[in-house]
C-alpha positions in Angstrom: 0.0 0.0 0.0 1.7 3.1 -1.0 0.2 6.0 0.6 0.8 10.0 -0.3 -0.6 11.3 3.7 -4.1 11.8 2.5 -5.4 9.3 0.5 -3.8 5.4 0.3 -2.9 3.8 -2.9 -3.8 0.2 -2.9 -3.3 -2.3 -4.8 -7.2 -3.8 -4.1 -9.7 -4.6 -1.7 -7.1 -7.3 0.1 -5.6 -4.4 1.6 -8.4 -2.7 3.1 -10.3 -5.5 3.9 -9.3 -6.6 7.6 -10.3 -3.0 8.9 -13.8 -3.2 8.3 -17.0 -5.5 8.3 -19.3 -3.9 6.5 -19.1 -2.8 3.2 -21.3 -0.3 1.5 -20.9 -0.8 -2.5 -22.1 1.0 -5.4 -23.5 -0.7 -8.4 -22.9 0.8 -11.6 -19.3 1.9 -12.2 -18.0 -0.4 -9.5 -19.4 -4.0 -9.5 -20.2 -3.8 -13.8 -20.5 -0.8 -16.5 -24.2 -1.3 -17.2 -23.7 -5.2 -19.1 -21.2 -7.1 -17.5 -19.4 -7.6 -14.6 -15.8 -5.7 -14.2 -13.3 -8.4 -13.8 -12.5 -9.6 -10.2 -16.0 -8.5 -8.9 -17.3 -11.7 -8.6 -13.8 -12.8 -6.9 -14.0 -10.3 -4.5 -17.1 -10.5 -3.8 -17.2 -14.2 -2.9 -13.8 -13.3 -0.8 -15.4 -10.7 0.9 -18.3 -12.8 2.1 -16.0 -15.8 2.9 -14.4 -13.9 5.7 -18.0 -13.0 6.5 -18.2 -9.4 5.5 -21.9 -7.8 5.6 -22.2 -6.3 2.1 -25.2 -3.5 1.2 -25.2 -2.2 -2.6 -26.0 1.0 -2.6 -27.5 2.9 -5.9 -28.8 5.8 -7.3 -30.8 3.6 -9.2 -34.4 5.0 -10.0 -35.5 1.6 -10.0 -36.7 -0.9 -6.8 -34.7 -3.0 -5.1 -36.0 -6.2 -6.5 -35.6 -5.0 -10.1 -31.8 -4.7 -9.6 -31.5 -8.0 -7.9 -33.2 -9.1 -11.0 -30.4 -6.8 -12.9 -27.4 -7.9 -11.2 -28.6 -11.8 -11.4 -29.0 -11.4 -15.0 -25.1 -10.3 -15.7 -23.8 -12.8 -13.3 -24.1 -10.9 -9.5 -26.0 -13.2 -7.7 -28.0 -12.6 -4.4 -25.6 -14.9 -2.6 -22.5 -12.1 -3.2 -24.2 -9.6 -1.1 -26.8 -9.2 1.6 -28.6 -6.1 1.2 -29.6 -3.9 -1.8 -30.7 -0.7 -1.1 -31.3 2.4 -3.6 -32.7 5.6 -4.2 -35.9 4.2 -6.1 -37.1 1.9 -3.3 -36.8 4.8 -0.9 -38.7 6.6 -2.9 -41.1 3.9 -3.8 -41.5 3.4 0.2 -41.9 7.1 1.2 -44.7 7.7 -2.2 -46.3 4.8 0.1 -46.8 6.2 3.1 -46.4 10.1 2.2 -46.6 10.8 6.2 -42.3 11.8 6.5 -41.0 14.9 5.7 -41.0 15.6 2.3 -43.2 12.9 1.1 -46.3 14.2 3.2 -49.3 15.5 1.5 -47.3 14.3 -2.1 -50.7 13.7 -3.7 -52.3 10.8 -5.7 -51.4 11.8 -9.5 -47.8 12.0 -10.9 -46.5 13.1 -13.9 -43.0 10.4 -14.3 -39.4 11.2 -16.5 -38.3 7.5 -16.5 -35.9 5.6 -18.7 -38.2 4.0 -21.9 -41.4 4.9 -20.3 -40.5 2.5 -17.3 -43.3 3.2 -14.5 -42.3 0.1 -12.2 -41.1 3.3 -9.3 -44.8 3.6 -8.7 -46.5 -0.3 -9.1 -48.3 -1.2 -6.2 -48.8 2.4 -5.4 -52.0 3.9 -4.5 -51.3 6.5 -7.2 -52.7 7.7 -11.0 -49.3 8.4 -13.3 -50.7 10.9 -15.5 -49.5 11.8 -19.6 -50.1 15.4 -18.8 -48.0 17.4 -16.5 -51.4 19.4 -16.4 -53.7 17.1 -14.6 -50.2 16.0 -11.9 -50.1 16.8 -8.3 -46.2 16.2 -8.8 -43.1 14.7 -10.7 -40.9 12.1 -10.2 -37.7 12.3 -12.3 -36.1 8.8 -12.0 -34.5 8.2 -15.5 -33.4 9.9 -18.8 -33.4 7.9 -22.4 -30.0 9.4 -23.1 -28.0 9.7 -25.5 -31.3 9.4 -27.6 -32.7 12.3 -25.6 -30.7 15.6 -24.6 -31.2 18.3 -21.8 -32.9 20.3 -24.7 -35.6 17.7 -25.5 -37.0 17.9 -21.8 -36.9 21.2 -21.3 -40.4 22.1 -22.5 -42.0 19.2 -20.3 -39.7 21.0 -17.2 -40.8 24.3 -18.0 -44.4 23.2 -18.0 -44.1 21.3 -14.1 -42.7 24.7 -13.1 -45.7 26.4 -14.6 -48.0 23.9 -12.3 -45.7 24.4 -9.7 -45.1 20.6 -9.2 -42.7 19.2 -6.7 -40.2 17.2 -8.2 -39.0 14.2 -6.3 -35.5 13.1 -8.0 -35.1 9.5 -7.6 -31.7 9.1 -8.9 -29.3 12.2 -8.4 -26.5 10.8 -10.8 -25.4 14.3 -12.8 -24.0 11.4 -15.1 -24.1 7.3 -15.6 -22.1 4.5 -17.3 -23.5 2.6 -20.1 -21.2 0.2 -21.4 -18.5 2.3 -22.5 -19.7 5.8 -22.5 -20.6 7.8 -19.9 -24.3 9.5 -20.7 -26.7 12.5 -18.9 -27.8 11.1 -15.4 -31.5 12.1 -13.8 -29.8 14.7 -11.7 -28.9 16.6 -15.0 -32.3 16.7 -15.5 -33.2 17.6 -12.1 -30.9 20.3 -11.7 -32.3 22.1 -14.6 -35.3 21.9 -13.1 -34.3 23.7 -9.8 -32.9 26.4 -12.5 -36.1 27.0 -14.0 -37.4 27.6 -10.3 -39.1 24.0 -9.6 -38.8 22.6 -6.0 -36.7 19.9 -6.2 -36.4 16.6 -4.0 -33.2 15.0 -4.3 -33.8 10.6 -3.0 -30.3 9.2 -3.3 -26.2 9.7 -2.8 -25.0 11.7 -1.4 -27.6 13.1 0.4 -27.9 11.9 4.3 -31.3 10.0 4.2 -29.8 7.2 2.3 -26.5 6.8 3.9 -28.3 7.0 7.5 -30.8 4.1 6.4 -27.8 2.2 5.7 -26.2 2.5 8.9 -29.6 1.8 10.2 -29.3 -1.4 8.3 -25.7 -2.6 9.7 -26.5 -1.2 13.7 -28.7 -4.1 13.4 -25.6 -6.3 12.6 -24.1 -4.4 15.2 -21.4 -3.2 12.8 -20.9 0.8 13.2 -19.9 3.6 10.6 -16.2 3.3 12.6 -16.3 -0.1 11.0 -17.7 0.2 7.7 -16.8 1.6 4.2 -18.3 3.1 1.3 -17.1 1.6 -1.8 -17.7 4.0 -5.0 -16.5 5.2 -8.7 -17.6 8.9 -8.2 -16.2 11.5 -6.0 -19.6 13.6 -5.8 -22.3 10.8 -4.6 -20.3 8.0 -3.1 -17.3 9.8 -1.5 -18.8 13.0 -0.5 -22.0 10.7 1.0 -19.6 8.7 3.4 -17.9 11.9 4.1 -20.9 13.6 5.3 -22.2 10.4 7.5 -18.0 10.0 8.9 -17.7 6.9 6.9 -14.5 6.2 5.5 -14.3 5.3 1.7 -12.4 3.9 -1.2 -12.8 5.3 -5.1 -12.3 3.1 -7.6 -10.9 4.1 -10.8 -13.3 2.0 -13.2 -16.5 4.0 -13.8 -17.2 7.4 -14.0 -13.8 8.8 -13.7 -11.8 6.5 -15.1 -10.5 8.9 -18.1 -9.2 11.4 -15.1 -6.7 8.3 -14.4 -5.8 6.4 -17.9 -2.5 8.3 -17.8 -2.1 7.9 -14.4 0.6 4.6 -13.8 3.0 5.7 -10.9 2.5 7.1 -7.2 3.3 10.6 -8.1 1.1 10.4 -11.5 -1.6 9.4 -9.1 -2.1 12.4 -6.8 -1.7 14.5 -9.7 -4.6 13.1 -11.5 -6.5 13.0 -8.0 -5.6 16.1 -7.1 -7.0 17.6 -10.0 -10.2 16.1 -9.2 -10.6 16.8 -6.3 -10.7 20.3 -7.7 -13.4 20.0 -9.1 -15.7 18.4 -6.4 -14.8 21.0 -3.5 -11.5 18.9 -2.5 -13.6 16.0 -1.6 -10.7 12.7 -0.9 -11.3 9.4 -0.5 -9.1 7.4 2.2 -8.4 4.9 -0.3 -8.1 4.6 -4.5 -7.6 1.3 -5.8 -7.6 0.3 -9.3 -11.3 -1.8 -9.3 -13.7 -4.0 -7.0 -10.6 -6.5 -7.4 -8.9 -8.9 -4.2 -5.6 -7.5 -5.0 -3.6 -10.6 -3.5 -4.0 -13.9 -4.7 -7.2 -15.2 -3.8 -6.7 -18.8 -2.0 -7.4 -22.0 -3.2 -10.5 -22.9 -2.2 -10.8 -25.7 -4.0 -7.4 -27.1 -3.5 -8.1 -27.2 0.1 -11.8 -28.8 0.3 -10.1 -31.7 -1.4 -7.2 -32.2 1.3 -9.8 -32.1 4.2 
């Protein structure tokens, strides 16, 4: 582990691992870019819960819960590498439900919805009417864009119109941008964000706001495992690292994901904090503790195998 006095270099997960036992992991730009897997994930995954690490992946997503177990299943992430997924759209989903906290109360029972190709599935089950006319809403959920297809531009007129109804806006993914494969495309908290510039009251459900990162602690007090004791795992300095900062959590950025072109020049130590540095810049000097290359093990991982067959 090479380390430059603020933030360690390591060479993976092996290095960090022994410090904490739970782990707080974000989805897309960490564990796979949108279709597969990164390599190693599954690895250290598996390690991670061999030496009996509690595991919570934690998105932005705009969709529930189940529909990224579904996801993550689908690409090779099974529900046996992890033992919680939380994100932004099931907290949403949950406080559309009950509409009595904060600022979910008094919502109303129409919605207007900005999804990714139509997708409604953030309101199934509800007792709520999604409407086709930002006219007839009592308010908006933004959790999705259909970029690249779609630009900023072509939503404009629908966000213009909310503002005109005054409709509050609940954001249920605050990603600025996302990863798709190998590009990185306009995130629902572009969308969102212009919004709140047109004058529209805007809701933000997600990283690194406090109410998500506080459920999760929530979640790993009941394991008795503490934030002292936990880590937040994450490819972008503005939602992942700046939410565990905010809650005292200490975190790790990889380099895959969203800021991976910041670091493809990057190969020694000094090279490193350069590129870091630099970035930091531009996200208020927010550091992680750690930067490792990917979700990898680093060290050789044992053989498991090789073992079984001795005993």
């Amino acid at each position: 582990m090479v380390s430059d006095g603020k933030t360690k270099f390591c060479k993976g997960i092996s290095d960090i691992s022994d410090s904490y036992a739970g782990f707080i992991i974000d989805q897309w730009g960490v564990l796979h870019n949108g279709e597969k897997p990164y390599d190693g994930v599954v690895e250290c995954l598996k390690e991670l819960k061999s030496r009996k690490k509690f595991i919570i992946i934690l998105s932005n997503s705009g969709k529930r819960a189940d529909v990224n177990k579904e996801r993550l299943k689908k690409i090779g992430i099974g529900p046996s590498l992890y033992d919680v997924i939380l994100t932004s759209g099931e907290m949403t989903w949950q406080g559309i439900s009950n509409q009595t906290d904060g600022i979910f109360e008094g919502l109303g029972q129409k919605v207007y919805v900005i999804s990714r190709g139509g997708d409604r599935s953030i309101v199934d089950g509800l007792d709520v009417e999604v409407v086709d006319e930002v006219s007839k809403a009592d308010f908006l959920i933004i959790s999705g864009s259909d970029a690249p297809e779609k630009t900023l531009e072509d939503y404009e007129p629908i966000l213009k119109e909310a503002v005109k109804y005054r409709l509050t806006a609940l954001c249920a993914n605050p990603d600025s941008r996302g990863v798709m494969g190998k590009q990185s495309i306009m995130g629902p908290g572009t969308l969102a964000r212009r919004y709140s510039d047109f004058g529209g009251v805007v809701h933000y459900i997600g990283k690194p706001h406090q109410p998500i990162f506080k459920e999760c602690i929530k979640i790993l007090q009941d394991k008795d495992i503490y934030p002292g004791q936990t880590i937040v795992v994450g490819d972008a300095l503005a939602h992942d690292i700046l939410g565990g900062n905010l809650v005292n959590i200490d975190t790790c950025l990889v380099k895959t994901g969203l800021h991976a072109a910041s670091f493809q020049h990057a190969k020694t130590p000094a090279g490193l904090e350069k590129a870091l540095m630099l970035l930091a810049n531009q996200f208020n000097n927010v550091r992680p503790k750690f930067l490792v290359d990917s979700l990898k093990w680093g060290d050789p991982l044992p053989d498991r195998k090789h073992k079984k067959r001795r005993a």
